[in-house]
Legacy VTK file of the C-alpha trace (Angstrom):
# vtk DataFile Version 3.0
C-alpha trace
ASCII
DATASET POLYDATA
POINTS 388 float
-115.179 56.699 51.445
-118.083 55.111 53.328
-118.734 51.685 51.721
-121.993 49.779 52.704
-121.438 46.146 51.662
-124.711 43.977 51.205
-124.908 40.162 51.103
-126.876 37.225 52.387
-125.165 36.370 55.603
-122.131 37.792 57.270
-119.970 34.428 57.882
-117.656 32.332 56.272
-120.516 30.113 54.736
-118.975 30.327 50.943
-116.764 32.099 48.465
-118.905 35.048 48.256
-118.699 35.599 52.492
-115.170 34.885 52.667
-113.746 37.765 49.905
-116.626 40.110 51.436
-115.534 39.914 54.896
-111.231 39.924 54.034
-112.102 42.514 51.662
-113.642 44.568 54.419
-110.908 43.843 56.879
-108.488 45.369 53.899
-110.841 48.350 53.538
-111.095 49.114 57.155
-107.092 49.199 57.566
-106.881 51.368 54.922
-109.287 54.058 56.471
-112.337 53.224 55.079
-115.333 53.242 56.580
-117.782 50.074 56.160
-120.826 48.884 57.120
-122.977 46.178 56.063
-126.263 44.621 55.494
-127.276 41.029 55.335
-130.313 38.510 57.020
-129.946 37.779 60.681
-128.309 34.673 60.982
-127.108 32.994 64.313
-123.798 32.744 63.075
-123.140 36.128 61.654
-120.345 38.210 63.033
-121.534 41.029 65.386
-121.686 43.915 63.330
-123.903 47.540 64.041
-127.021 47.945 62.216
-127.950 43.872 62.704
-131.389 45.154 64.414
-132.375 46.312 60.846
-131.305 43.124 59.291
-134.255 40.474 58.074
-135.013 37.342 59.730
-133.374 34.635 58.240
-135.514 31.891 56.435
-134.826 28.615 55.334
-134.385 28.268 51.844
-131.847 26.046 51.184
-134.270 23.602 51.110
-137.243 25.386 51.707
-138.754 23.731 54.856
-141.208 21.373 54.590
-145.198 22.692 55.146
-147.038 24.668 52.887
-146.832 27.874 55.118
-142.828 27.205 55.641
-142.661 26.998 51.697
-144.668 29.947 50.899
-142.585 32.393 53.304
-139.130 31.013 51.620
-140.218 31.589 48.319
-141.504 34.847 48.928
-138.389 35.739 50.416
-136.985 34.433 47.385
-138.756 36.662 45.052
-138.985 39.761 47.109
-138.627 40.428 50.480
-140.154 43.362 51.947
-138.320 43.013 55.266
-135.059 43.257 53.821
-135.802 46.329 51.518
-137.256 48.413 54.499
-134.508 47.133 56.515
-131.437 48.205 54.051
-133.602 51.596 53.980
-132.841 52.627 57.735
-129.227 51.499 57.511
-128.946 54.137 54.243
-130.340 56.786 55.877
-128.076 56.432 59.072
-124.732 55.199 57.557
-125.132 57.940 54.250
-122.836 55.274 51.995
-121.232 57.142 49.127
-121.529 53.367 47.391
-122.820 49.915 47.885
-121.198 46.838 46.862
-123.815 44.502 46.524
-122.702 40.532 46.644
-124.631 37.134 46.890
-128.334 38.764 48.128
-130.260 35.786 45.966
-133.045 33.830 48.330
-132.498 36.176 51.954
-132.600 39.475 50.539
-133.469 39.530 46.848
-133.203 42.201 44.511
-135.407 44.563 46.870
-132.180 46.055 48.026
-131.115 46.747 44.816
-134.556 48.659 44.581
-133.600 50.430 47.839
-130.200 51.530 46.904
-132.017 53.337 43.047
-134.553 54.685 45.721
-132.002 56.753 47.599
-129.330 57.409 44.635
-126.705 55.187 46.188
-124.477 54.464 43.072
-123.863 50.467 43.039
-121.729 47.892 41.940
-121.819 44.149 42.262
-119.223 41.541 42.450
-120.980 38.367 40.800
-120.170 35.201 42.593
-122.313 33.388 40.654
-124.440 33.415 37.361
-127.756 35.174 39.290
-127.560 38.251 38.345
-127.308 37.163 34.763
-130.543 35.146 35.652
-128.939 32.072 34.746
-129.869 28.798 36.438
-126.186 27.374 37.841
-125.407 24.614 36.203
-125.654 21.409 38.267
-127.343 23.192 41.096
-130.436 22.630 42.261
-131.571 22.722 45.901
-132.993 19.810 47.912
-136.882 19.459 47.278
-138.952 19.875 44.193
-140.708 22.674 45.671
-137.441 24.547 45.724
-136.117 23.402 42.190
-139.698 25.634 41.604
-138.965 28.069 43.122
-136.028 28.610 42.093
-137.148 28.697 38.256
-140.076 31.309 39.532
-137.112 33.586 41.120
-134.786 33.794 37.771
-138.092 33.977 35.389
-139.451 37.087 37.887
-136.049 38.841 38.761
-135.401 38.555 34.842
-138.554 40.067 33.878
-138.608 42.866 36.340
-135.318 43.544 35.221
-134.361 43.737 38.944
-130.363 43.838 38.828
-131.216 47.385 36.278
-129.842 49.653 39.438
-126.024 48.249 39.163
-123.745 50.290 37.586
-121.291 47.813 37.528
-121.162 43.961 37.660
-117.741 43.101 39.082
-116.491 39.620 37.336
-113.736 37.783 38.862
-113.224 35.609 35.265
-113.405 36.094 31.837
-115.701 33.328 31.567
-118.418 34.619 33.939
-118.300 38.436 31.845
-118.945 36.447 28.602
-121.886 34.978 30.465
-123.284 38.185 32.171
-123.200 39.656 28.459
-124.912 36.922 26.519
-127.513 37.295 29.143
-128.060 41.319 28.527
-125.655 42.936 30.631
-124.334 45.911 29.001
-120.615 45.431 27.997
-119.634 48.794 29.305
-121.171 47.840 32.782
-119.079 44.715 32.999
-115.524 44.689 34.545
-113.254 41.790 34.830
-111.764 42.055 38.005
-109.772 39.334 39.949
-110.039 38.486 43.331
-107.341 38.313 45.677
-104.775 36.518 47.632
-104.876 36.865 51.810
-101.389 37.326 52.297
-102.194 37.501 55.530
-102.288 33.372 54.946
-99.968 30.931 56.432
-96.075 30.685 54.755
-95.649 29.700 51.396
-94.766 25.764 51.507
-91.052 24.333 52.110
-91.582 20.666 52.342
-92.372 18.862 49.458
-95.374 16.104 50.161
-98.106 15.765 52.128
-102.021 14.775 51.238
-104.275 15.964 48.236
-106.972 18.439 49.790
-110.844 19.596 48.206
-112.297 22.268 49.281
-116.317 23.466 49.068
-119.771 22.613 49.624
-120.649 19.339 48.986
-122.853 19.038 46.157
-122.993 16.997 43.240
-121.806 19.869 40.989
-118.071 19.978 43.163
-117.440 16.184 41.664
-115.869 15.597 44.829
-117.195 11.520 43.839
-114.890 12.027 41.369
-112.297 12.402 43.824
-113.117 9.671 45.346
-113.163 7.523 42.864
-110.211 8.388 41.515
-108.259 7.381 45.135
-109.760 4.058 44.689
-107.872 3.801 41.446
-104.659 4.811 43.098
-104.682 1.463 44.767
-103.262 2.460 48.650
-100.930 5.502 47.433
-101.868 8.903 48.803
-104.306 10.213 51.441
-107.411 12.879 50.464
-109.365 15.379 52.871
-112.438 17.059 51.490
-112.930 20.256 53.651
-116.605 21.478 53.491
-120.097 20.277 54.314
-123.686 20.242 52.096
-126.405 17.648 50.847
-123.929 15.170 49.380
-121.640 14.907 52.208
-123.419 11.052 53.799
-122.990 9.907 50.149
-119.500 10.864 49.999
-118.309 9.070 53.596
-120.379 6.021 51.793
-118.279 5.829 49.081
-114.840 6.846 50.642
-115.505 3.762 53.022
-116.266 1.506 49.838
-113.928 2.920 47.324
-110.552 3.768 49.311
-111.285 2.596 52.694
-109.229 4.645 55.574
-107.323 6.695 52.677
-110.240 9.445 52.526
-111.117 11.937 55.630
-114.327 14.309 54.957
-112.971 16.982 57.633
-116.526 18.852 57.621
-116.352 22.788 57.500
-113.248 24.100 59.961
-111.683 27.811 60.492
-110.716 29.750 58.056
-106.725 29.718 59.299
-107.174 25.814 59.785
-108.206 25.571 55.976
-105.270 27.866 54.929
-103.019 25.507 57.126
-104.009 22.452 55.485
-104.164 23.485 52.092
-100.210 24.499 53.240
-99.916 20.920 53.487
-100.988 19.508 50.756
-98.889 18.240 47.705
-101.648 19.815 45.840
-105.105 20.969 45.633
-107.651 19.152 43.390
-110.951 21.127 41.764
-112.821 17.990 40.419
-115.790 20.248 39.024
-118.449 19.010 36.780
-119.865 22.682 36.419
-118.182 25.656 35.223
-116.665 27.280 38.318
-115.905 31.399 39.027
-112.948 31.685 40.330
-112.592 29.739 43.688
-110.961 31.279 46.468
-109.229 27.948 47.086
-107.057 28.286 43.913
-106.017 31.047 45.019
-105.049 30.296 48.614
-102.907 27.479 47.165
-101.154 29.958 44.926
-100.779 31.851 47.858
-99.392 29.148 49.824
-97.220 27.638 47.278
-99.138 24.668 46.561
-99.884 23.707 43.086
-103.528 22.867 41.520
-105.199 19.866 39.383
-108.602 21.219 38.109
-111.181 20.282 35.892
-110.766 22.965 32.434
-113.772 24.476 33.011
-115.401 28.057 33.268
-113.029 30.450 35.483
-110.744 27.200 36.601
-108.968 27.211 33.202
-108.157 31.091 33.339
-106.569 30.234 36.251
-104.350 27.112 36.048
-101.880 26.398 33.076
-101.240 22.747 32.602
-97.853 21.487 33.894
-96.626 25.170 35.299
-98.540 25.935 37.941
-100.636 22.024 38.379
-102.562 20.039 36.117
-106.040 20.832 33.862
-108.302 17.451 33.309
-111.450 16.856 31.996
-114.722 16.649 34.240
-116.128 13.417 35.244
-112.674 11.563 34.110
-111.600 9.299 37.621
-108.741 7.715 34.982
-107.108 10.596 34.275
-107.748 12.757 37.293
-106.107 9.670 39.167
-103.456 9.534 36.421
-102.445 13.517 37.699
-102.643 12.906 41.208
-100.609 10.156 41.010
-97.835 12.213 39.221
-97.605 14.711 41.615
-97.540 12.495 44.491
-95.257 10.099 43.169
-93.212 13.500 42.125
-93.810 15.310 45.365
-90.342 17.888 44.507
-91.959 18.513 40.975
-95.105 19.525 42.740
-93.206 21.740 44.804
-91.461 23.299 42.079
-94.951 23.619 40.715
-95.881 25.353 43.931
-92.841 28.323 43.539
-94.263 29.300 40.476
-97.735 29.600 42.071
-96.203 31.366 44.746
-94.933 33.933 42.077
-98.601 34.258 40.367
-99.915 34.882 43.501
-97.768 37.935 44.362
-97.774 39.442 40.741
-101.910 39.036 39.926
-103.305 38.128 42.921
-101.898 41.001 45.285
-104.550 42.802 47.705
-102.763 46.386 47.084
-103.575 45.549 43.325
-107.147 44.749 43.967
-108.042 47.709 45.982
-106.397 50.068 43.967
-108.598 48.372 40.753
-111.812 48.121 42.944
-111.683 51.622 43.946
-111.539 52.826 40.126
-114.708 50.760 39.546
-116.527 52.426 42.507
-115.302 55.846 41.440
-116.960 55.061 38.096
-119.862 54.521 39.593
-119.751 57.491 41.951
-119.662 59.465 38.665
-122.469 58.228 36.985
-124.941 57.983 39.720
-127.031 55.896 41.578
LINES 1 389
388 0 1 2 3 4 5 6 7 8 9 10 11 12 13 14 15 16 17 18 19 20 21 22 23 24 25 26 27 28 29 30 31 32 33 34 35 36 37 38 39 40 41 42 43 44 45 46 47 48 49 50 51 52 53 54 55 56 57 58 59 60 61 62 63 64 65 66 67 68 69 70 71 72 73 74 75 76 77 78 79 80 81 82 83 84 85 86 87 88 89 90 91 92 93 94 95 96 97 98 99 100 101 102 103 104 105 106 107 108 109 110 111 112 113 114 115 116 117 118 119 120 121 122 123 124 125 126 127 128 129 130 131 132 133 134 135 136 137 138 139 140 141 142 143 144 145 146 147 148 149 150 151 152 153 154 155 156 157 158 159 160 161 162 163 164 165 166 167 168 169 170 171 172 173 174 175 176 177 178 179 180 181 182 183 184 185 186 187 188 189 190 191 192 193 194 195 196 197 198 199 200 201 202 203 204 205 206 207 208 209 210 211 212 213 214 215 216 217 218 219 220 221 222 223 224 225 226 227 228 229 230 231 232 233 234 235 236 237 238 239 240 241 242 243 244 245 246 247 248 249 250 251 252 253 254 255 256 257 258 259 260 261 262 263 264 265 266 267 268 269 270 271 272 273 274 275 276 277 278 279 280 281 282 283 284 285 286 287 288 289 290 291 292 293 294 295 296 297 298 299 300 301 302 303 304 305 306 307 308 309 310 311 312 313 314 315 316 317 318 319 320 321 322 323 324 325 326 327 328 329 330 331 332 333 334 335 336 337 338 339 340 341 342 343 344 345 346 347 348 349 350 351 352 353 354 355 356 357 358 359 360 361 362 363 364 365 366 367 368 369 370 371 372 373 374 375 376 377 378 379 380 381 382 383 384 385 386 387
Protein backbone atom coordinates (compact mmCIF):
# COMPACT_ATOMS: atom_id res chain seq x y z
CA UNK A 1 0.00 0.00 0.00
CA UNK A 2 1.44 3.44 -0.79
CA UNK A 3 0.48 5.76 2.12
CA UNK A 4 1.05 9.59 1.67
CA UNK A 5 0.95 11.08 5.19
CA UNK A 6 0.20 14.95 5.40
CA UNK A 7 0.86 17.24 8.39
CA UNK A 8 2.23 20.61 9.34
CA UNK A 9 5.87 19.93 9.93
CA UNK A 10 7.87 16.77 9.83
CA UNK A 11 9.66 16.91 13.45
CA UNK A 12 9.12 16.04 16.81
CA UNK A 13 7.46 19.52 17.60
CA UNK A 14 4.17 17.82 19.37
CA UNK A 15 1.97 14.80 19.84
CA UNK A 16 0.65 14.91 16.44
CA UNK A 17 4.60 14.77 14.81
CA UNK A 18 5.75 12.27 17.14
CA UNK A 19 2.86 9.26 16.40
CA UNK A 20 3.14 10.46 12.57
CA UNK A 21 6.72 9.95 12.24
CA UNK A 22 6.91 6.32 14.70
CA UNK A 23 3.91 5.40 12.90
CA UNK A 24 5.73 5.75 9.62
CA UNK A 25 8.86 4.09 10.85
CA UNK A 26 6.29 1.00 11.77
CA UNK A 27 4.76 1.25 8.29
CA UNK A 28 7.97 1.33 6.44
CA UNK A 29 9.29 -1.99 8.30
CA UNK A 30 6.37 -3.59 7.47
CA UNK A 31 6.71 -2.98 3.61
CA UNK A 32 4.85 -0.11 3.14
CA UNK A 33 5.56 2.47 1.13
CA UNK A 34 5.25 6.23 2.54
CA UNK A 35 5.70 9.49 1.64
CA UNK A 36 4.76 12.69 3.04
CA UNK A 37 3.77 16.22 2.77
CA UNK A 38 4.14 19.05 5.19
CA UNK A 39 5.55 23.10 5.14
CA UNK A 40 9.27 23.51 4.79
CA UNK A 41 10.59 23.91 8.03
CA UNK A 42 14.39 24.13 8.98
CA UNK A 43 14.04 21.44 11.26
CA UNK A 44 12.14 18.89 9.31
CA UNK A 45 13.67 15.53 8.65
CA UNK A 46 15.03 15.13 5.06
CA UNK A 47 12.43 13.47 3.30
CA UNK A 48 11.82 13.34 -0.97
CA UNK A 49 9.27 15.54 -2.33
CA UNK A 50 10.37 18.62 0.31
CA UNK A 51 10.92 20.88 -3.00
CA UNK A 52 7.06 20.76 -3.35
CA UNK A 53 6.50 21.53 0.23
CA UNK A 54 5.21 25.35 1.22
CA UNK A 55 7.26 27.86 2.84
CA UNK A 56 6.80 27.89 6.30
CA UNK A 57 5.16 31.05 7.96
CA UNK A 58 4.97 32.22 11.28
CA UNK A 59 1.84 31.76 12.85
CA UNK A 60 2.27 30.86 16.13
CA UNK A 61 2.15 34.22 16.87
CA UNK A 62 1.64 35.72 13.73
CA UNK A 63 4.62 38.15 13.33
CA UNK A 64 4.29 41.47 14.04
CA UNK A 65 3.60 44.07 10.77
CA UNK A 66 0.60 44.31 8.93
CA UNK A 67 2.10 42.53 5.78
CA UNK A 68 3.67 39.64 8.21
CA UNK A 69 0.02 39.30 9.67
CA UNK A 70 -1.83 39.24 6.51
CA UNK A 71 0.42 36.35 4.89
CA UNK A 72 -0.07 34.13 8.28
CA UNK A 73 -3.58 34.44 8.26
CA UNK A 74 -3.99 33.73 4.81
CA UNK A 75 -2.03 30.78 5.23
CA UNK A 76 -4.30 30.11 7.92
CA UNK A 77 -7.40 30.14 5.94
CA UNK A 78 -6.16 28.76 2.71
CA UNK A 79 -3.01 28.37 1.33
CA UNK A 80 -2.60 28.11 -2.26
CA UNK A 81 1.06 27.06 -2.05
CA UNK A 82 0.40 24.11 -0.13
CA UNK A 83 -2.60 22.82 -2.28
CA UNK A 84 -0.56 23.10 -5.60
CA UNK A 85 2.27 21.71 -3.78
CA UNK A 86 0.43 18.38 -2.32
CA UNK A 87 -0.86 18.27 -6.13
CA UNK A 88 2.67 17.37 -7.71
CA UNK A 89 3.54 14.99 -4.88
CA UNK A 90 -0.05 13.02 -5.86
CA UNK A 91 0.62 12.83 -9.20
CA UNK A 92 4.26 11.42 -8.73
CA UNK A 93 3.87 9.22 -5.56
CA UNK A 94 0.06 7.75 -6.95
CA UNK A 95 -0.98 7.16 -2.95
CA UNK A 96 -3.72 4.56 -2.75
CA UNK A 97 -4.64 6.78 0.65
CA UNK A 98 -3.75 9.81 2.61
CA UNK A 99 -3.69 10.10 6.23
CA UNK A 100 -4.14 13.54 6.86
CA UNK A 101 -2.93 14.85 10.58
CA UNK A 102 -2.43 18.36 12.24
CA UNK A 103 -2.47 20.61 8.66
CA UNK A 104 -4.35 23.68 10.72
CA UNK A 105 -2.35 27.27 10.14
CA UNK A 106 0.72 25.80 7.43
CA UNK A 107 -1.34 23.93 5.17
CA UNK A 108 -5.06 24.32 5.80
CA UNK A 109 -7.77 22.41 4.51
CA UNK A 110 -6.55 23.11 0.76
CA UNK A 111 -5.01 19.70 0.87
CA UNK A 112 -7.95 18.18 1.84
CA UNK A 113 -9.38 19.93 -1.39
CA UNK A 114 -6.44 18.42 -3.31
CA UNK A 115 -6.76 14.92 -2.17
CA UNK A 116 -11.23 15.10 -3.38
CA UNK A 117 -9.57 16.66 -6.57
CA UNK A 118 -7.62 13.55 -7.50
CA UNK A 119 -9.94 10.74 -5.75
CA UNK A 120 -7.38 9.93 -3.09
CA UNK A 121 -9.66 8.25 -0.42
CA UNK A 122 -8.71 9.97 3.11
CA UNK A 123 -8.71 9.55 6.61
CA UNK A 124 -7.64 11.75 9.47
CA UNK A 125 -6.30 11.07 12.83
CA UNK A 126 -7.61 14.16 14.98
CA UNK A 127 -5.05 15.41 17.39
CA UNK A 128 -7.02 18.03 18.34
CA UNK A 129 -10.65 19.51 18.23
CA UNK A 130 -9.97 21.42 14.53
CA UNK A 131 -11.47 19.46 12.45
CA UNK A 132 -14.58 19.57 14.55
CA UNK A 133 -14.07 23.44 14.23
CA UNK A 134 -13.91 23.76 17.80
CA UNK A 135 -11.83 26.49 19.43
CA UNK A 136 -9.33 24.36 22.04
CA UNK A 137 -10.12 25.12 25.15
CA UNK A 138 -7.55 27.29 26.97
CA UNK A 139 -5.64 27.91 23.81
CA UNK A 140 -5.14 30.88 22.32
CA UNK A 141 -1.98 32.06 20.55
CA UNK A 142 0.21 35.02 21.55
CA UNK A 143 -1.23 38.37 20.03
CA UNK A 144 -4.73 39.60 19.57
CA UNK A 145 -4.33 39.61 15.98
CA UNK A 146 -3.91 35.87 16.13
CA UNK A 147 -6.71 35.13 18.81
CA UNK A 148 -8.58 36.79 15.36
CA UNK A 149 -7.48 34.95 13.32
CA UNK A 150 -7.88 32.14 14.70
CA UNK A 151 -11.80 32.71 15.23
CA UNK A 152 -11.83 33.77 11.24
CA UNK A 153 -10.10 30.18 10.45
CA UNK A 154 -12.77 27.87 12.50
CA UNK A 155 -15.85 30.30 11.38
CA UNK A 156 -14.46 29.89 7.43
CA UNK A 157 -13.19 26.17 7.50
CA UNK A 158 -16.70 25.48 9.25
CA UNK A 159 -18.67 27.16 6.72
CA UNK A 160 -16.94 25.84 3.69
CA UNK A 161 -17.37 22.66 5.18
CA UNK A 162 -13.65 22.06 4.38
CA UNK A 163 -12.84 18.69 6.38
CA UNK A 164 -16.21 17.21 3.88
CA UNK A 165 -13.36 15.07 1.80
CA UNK A 166 -12.43 12.68 4.97
CA UNK A 167 -13.82 9.53 4.98
CA UNK A 168 -12.78 8.88 8.24
CA UNK A 169 -11.81 10.93 11.36
CA UNK A 170 -9.48 8.71 13.37
CA UNK A 171 -10.11 9.48 17.34
CA UNK A 172 -7.62 8.35 19.76
CA UNK A 173 -10.46 8.85 22.86
CA UNK A 174 -13.86 8.45 23.43
CA UNK A 175 -14.07 11.87 24.55
CA UNK A 176 -12.73 13.58 21.40
CA UNK A 177 -15.49 11.19 19.03
CA UNK A 178 -18.30 12.57 21.29
CA UNK A 179 -16.92 15.97 20.39
CA UNK A 180 -16.30 15.47 16.58
CA UNK A 181 -20.12 14.28 16.57
CA UNK A 182 -21.79 17.06 18.48
CA UNK A 183 -19.99 19.21 16.05
CA UNK A 184 -21.55 17.36 12.73
CA UNK A 185 -19.32 14.65 12.02
CA UNK A 186 -21.18 11.76 10.81
CA UNK A 187 -21.16 8.88 13.41
CA UNK A 188 -20.40 6.30 10.81
CA UNK A 189 -17.26 8.38 9.73
CA UNK A 190 -15.90 8.42 13.24
CA UNK A 191 -13.59 5.62 14.62
CA UNK A 192 -12.18 5.39 18.02
CA UNK A 193 -8.87 4.27 17.60
CA UNK A 194 -5.99 4.30 20.21
CA UNK A 195 -2.66 5.27 19.73
CA UNK A 196 0.24 3.33 20.53
CA UNK A 197 3.07 2.37 22.69
CA UNK A 198 6.94 2.60 21.09
CA UNK A 199 8.13 -0.50 22.36
CA UNK A 200 10.97 0.33 20.82
CA UNK A 201 11.26 2.67 24.26
CA UNK A 202 13.73 2.23 26.96
CA UNK A 203 13.11 -0.98 29.66
CA UNK A 204 10.23 -1.05 31.70
CA UNK A 205 11.37 0.42 35.27
CA UNK A 206 13.11 -1.79 38.14
CA UNK A 207 13.98 0.71 40.74
CA UNK A 208 11.44 2.14 42.67
CA UNK A 209 11.98 6.21 43.12
CA UNK A 210 13.27 8.82 41.40
CA UNK A 211 11.71 12.53 40.46
CA UNK A 212 8.09 13.48 39.26
CA UNK A 213 8.40 14.45 35.42
CA UNK A 214 5.75 16.88 32.99
CA UNK A 215 5.86 16.67 29.77
CA UNK A 216 4.46 19.30 26.81
CA UNK A 217 4.36 22.68 25.55
CA UNK A 218 4.23 25.18 27.93
CA UNK A 219 1.09 26.94 27.90
CA UNK A 220 -1.28 27.96 30.36
CA UNK A 221 -3.74 25.19 29.35
CA UNK A 222 -0.82 22.22 30.51
CA UNK A 223 -1.30 23.70 34.34
CA UNK A 224 2.20 22.98 34.65
CA UNK A 225 1.81 26.28 37.54
CA UNK A 226 -0.10 23.89 39.07
CA UNK A 227 2.76 21.74 39.35
CA UNK A 228 4.59 24.06 40.66
CA UNK A 229 2.67 25.10 43.11
CA UNK A 230 1.90 22.07 44.35
CA UNK A 231 6.01 21.31 45.05
CA UNK A 232 5.93 24.37 47.08
CA UNK A 233 3.35 22.69 49.25
CA UNK A 234 5.46 19.61 49.58
CA UNK A 235 7.75 21.64 51.75
CA UNK A 236 11.56 20.22 50.49
CA UNK A 237 10.31 16.50 49.62
CA UNK A 238 10.67 15.48 45.99
CA UNK A 239 12.33 16.98 42.88
CA UNK A 240 10.11 17.98 39.45
CA UNK A 241 11.41 18.39 35.71
CA UNK A 242 9.02 19.87 33.20
CA UNK A 243 10.28 18.67 29.73
CA UNK A 244 9.01 21.01 26.91
CA UNK A 245 9.22 24.63 25.83
CA UNK A 246 6.28 27.43 24.70
CA UNK A 247 5.00 31.03 25.76
CA UNK A 248 4.71 30.25 29.47
CA UNK A 249 7.99 28.73 29.99
CA UNK A 250 9.89 32.48 31.69
CA UNK A 251 6.77 32.47 33.94
CA UNK A 252 7.25 29.04 35.01
CA UNK A 253 11.32 29.35 35.96
CA UNK A 254 9.76 32.62 37.90
CA UNK A 255 7.72 30.77 39.96
CA UNK A 256 9.80 27.49 40.43
CA UNK A 257 12.55 29.96 41.83
CA UNK A 258 9.82 31.59 44.23
CA UNK A 259 7.69 28.66 45.06
CA UNK A 260 10.19 25.56 45.50
CA UNK A 261 13.48 27.10 45.03
CA UNK A 262 16.26 24.49 43.57
CA UNK A 263 13.53 21.54 43.78
CA UNK A 264 12.12 22.40 40.12
CA UNK A 265 14.34 21.98 36.73
CA UNK A 266 12.45 23.25 33.38
CA UNK A 267 14.74 20.86 31.12
CA UNK A 268 13.50 22.75 27.80
CA UNK A 269 12.60 20.39 24.77
CA UNK A 270 15.39 17.30 24.55
CA UNK A 271 15.48 13.98 22.22
CA UNK A 272 12.99 11.90 21.90
CA UNK A 273 15.11 8.72 23.59
CA UNK A 274 16.29 11.31 26.35
CA UNK A 275 12.48 11.99 27.17
CA UNK A 276 11.70 8.20 27.16
CA UNK A 277 14.81 7.84 29.53
CA UNK A 278 13.66 10.23 31.98
CA UNK A 279 10.19 9.50 32.11
CA UNK A 280 12.00 5.77 32.97
CA UNK A 281 13.05 7.54 35.92
CA UNK A 282 10.51 8.99 37.33
CA UNK A 283 8.37 7.72 40.36
CA UNK A 284 5.62 8.97 38.25
CA UNK A 285 4.37 11.16 35.61
CA UNK A 286 2.02 14.10 36.45
CA UNK A 287 -0.71 15.59 33.67
CA UNK A 288 -1.77 18.77 35.64
CA UNK A 289 -4.27 19.85 32.73
CA UNK A 290 -6.76 22.56 33.04
CA UNK A 291 -8.21 21.65 29.48
CA UNK A 292 -9.57 18.50 28.32
CA UNK A 293 -6.62 16.59 26.85
CA UNK A 294 -6.63 13.72 23.72
CA UNK A 295 -4.76 11.22 24.61
CA UNK A 296 -1.08 12.29 25.33
CA UNK A 297 1.61 10.31 24.08
CA UNK A 298 3.31 10.79 27.45
CA UNK A 299 0.74 8.55 29.26
CA UNK A 300 1.45 6.24 27.24
CA UNK A 301 5.25 6.15 27.25
CA UNK A 302 4.97 5.84 31.05
CA UNK A 303 2.74 2.82 30.64
CA UNK A 304 5.21 1.70 28.42
CA UNK A 305 7.97 2.22 30.70
CA UNK A 306 6.38 1.06 33.80
CA UNK A 307 5.88 4.25 35.42
CA UNK A 308 2.60 5.12 36.87
CA UNK A 309 0.44 8.47 36.15
CA UNK A 310 -1.35 11.35 38.36
CA UNK A 311 -3.65 13.30 35.91
CA UNK A 312 -6.16 15.77 36.02
CA UNK A 313 -9.91 13.65 35.13
CA UNK A 314 -10.39 15.34 32.20
CA UNK A 315 -11.28 14.70 28.42
CA UNK A 316 -9.12 11.59 27.04
CA UNK A 317 -6.84 11.61 30.47
CA UNK A 318 -9.65 9.86 32.41
CA UNK A 319 -10.14 7.03 29.67
CA UNK A 320 -6.83 6.44 30.29
CA UNK A 321 -5.84 6.33 33.99
CA UNK A 322 -7.93 4.45 36.74
CA UNK A 323 -7.46 5.92 40.14
CA UNK A 324 -5.17 3.93 42.50
CA UNK A 325 -4.33 0.98 39.74
CA UNK A 326 -2.43 2.35 37.34
CA UNK A 327 -1.69 6.30 39.27
CA UNK A 328 -3.87 8.81 40.57
CA UNK A 329 -6.99 11.06 38.83
CA UNK A 330 -7.34 14.77 40.55
CA UNK A 331 -9.20 17.59 39.82
CA UNK A 332 -7.80 20.59 37.62
CA UNK A 333 -6.50 23.64 39.19
CA UNK A 334 -6.37 21.73 42.79
CA UNK A 335 -2.31 22.39 44.09
CA UNK A 336 -3.81 20.70 47.63
CA UNK A 337 -4.70 17.69 46.37
CA UNK A 338 -2.44 17.25 43.39
CA UNK A 339 0.37 17.77 46.14
CA UNK A 340 -1.58 15.44 48.44
CA UNK A 341 -0.97 12.48 45.38
CA UNK A 342 2.44 13.27 44.70
CA UNK A 343 3.31 13.11 48.01
CA UNK A 344 1.84 9.53 48.32
CA UNK A 345 3.64 8.14 45.71
CA UNK A 346 6.85 9.56 46.64
CA UNK A 347 6.63 8.90 50.14
CA UNK A 348 5.41 5.23 48.77
CA UNK A 349 7.96 4.98 46.03
CA UNK A 350 7.42 0.60 46.00
CA UNK A 351 3.56 1.30 45.75
CA UNK A 352 4.28 3.48 42.78
CA UNK A 353 6.22 0.84 41.35
CA UNK A 354 3.72 -1.69 41.82
CA UNK A 355 1.53 0.90 40.19
CA UNK A 356 4.00 0.96 37.34
CA UNK A 357 3.72 -3.24 36.64
CA UNK A 358 0.28 -2.86 36.06
CA UNK A 359 0.91 -0.03 33.55
CA UNK A 360 3.44 -2.06 32.10
CA UNK A 361 0.66 -4.76 31.51
CA UNK A 362 -1.89 -2.05 29.89
CA UNK A 363 0.64 -1.06 27.76
CA UNK A 364 1.32 -4.47 26.15
CA UNK A 365 -2.43 -5.60 26.04
CA UNK A 366 -4.09 -2.03 24.49
CA UNK A 367 -1.39 -0.12 23.59
CA UNK A 368 0.58 -2.70 21.29
CA UNK A 369 1.87 -1.32 17.74
CA UNK A 370 0.95 -4.85 15.97
CA UNK A 371 -2.63 -4.01 17.38
CA UNK A 372 -2.69 -0.56 15.99
CA UNK A 373 -1.61 -1.31 12.54
CA UNK A 374 -3.63 -4.15 12.11
CA UNK A 375 -6.85 -1.65 13.32
CA UNK A 376 -5.47 1.32 11.20
CA UNK A 377 -5.23 -0.66 8.15
CA UNK A 378 -9.07 -1.76 8.43
CA UNK A 379 -9.93 1.96 8.64
CA UNK A 380 -7.90 2.78 5.46
CA UNK A 381 -9.34 -0.23 3.67
CA UNK A 382 -12.74 1.30 4.47
CA UNK A 383 -11.89 4.12 2.96
CA UNK A 384 -10.25 2.56 -0.08
CA UNK A 385 -13.76 1.12 -0.62
CA UNK A 386 -15.76 3.99 -0.56
CA UNK A 387 -13.69 6.39 -2.46
CA UNK A 388 -11.98 9.43 -2.42
Amino acid sequence: MRILHVNRFLYHQWDAESYLLALADLQRGRGERVAFFAARHPDNIAVPYEEHFPKYIPTDPLPRGPVGRLRGTGRMLWSSSARRGIGKVIEDFRPDVAHVHAIHHQLSPSVLSALKAARVPTVMTVHDYRPACLQEPGRRNGTPDAGLAVSLETWLHRRLRAYEPVRRFICPSRFLAERLTRAGARPGRVRVLDHFADGAGPPPKTEAGGPLVCVGRLGPEKGFDVAITAMGMLRGIGELVIVGDGPARSALERMADEVAPGRVRLAGRLPEPEVSELIRSATALVVPSRCPENQPLAILRAFACGVPVIGTALGGVSELIVDGATGKLIPPDDPLLLSSAMLALLQNPREALAMGLACREVARRRFSAEGHLTALREVYSEAIKEGG
